[in-house]
N, C-alpha and C positions, 0 to 999 in steps of 0.2 A: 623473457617474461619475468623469472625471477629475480633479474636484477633492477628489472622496474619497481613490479612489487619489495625489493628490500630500500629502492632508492623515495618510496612514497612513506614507508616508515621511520627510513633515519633522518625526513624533513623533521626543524624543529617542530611544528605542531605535531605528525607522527610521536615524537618522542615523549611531548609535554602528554599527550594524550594516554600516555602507556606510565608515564612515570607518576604523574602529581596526584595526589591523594584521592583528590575529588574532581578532577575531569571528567574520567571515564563515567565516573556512575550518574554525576550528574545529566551528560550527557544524553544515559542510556534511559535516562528519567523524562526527557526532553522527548528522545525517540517514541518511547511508551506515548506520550502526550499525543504526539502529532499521530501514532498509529492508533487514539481512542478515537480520535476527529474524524481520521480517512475511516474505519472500518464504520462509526457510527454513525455519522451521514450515509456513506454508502448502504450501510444496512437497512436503513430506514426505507433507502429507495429499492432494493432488492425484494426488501419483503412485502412492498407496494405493488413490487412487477410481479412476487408471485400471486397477487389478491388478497393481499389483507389493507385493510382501512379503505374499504372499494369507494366509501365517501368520500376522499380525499383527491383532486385531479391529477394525474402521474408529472401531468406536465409542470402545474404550481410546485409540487415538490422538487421535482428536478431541480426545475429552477432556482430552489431554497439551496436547494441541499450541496448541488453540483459546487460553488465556491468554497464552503466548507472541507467539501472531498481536498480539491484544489489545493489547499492551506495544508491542511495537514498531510498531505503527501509530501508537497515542500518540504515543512519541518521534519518530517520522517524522512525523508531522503538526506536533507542537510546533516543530522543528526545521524543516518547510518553513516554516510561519507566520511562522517568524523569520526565517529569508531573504526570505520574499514581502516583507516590510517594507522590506528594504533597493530594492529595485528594482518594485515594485507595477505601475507604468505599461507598463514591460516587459515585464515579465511578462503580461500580459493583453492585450497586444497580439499578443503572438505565437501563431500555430494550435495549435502543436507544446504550449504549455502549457494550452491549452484543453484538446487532446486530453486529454493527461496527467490532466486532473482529469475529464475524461469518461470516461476506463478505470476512474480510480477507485470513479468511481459505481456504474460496470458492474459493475464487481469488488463492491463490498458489497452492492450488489440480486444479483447470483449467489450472494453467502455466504449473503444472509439467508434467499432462497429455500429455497437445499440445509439449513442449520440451521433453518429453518421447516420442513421437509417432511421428507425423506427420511433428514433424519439425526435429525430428534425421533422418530420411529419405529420405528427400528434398535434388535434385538435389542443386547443387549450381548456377545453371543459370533458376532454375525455376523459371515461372511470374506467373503463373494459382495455385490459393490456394484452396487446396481442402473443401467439403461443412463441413468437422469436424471442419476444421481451421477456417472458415469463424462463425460457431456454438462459438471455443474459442476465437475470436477477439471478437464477440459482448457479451459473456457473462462477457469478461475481462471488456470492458466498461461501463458493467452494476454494476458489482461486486465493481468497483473503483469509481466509478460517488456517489455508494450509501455509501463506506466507508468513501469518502470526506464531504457530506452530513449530514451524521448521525456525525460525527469532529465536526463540524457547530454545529448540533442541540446540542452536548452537552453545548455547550458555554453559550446557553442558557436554557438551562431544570433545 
């Protein structure tokens, strides 16, 4: 494993990534970007599912919202992949980034579940989210609140 991880860092992008002035942080600018998009659409529709904006139909939002999610998970994903390369070893060494990719699990087996389930079935003029949904809207907030979080803590660990 370590000589994967030190062979995913001494690729030339690994390296441009760790050396040039303004790779890294631009990058990590990018990530920020696509993790406003993913946690901001998301959150919109979480705090839907817990009942707020009850005038609003879960399913039209979804619908909004879900592509948005989409996109910005992309560019956060692309953009963490691109850092993970500058520092690989580090990075997997540390709990705190384990974690972070263990939320994130948690977070898409929660999305795919509620989009598998309870939001394939939703009327399209329904306001009233059932207590499953209301269950995956706050665990999604909890799951992304701690992946944001634990981003942070690596910056400094």
């Amino acid at each position: 494993m370590a000589s994967a991880l030190h062979t995913v860092e001494a690729t030339g992008f690994g390296r441009f990534m760790r050396e040039s002035l303004y790779a890294y942080p631009v990058v990590e600018a990018i990530h920020i970007a696509g993790l406003a998009l993913l946690f901001g659409s998301i959150a919109l529709v979480d705090l839907r599912l817990l009942g707020l904006g009850r005038r609003m139909p879960i399913a039209a939002l979804a619908r909004y919202a879900v592509p948005w999610s989409i996109l910005g998970f992309l560019v956060a994903a692309a953009s963490g992949l691109a850092m993970f390369t500058a520092h690989a070893t580090e990075f997997v060494t540390q709990p705190v980034f384990m974690l972070k990719m263990g939320l994130i699990l948690a977070a898409g087996v929660n999305a795919a579940l509620l989009h598998a389930g309870p939001l394939r079935d939703l009327a399209s003029d329904d306001l009233d989210p059932t207590s499953r949904m209301r269950l995956a809207g706050a665990l999604s907030l909890v799951f992304w609140l701690g992946v944001i979080t634990c981003g942070r803590m690596l910056a400094y660990l």
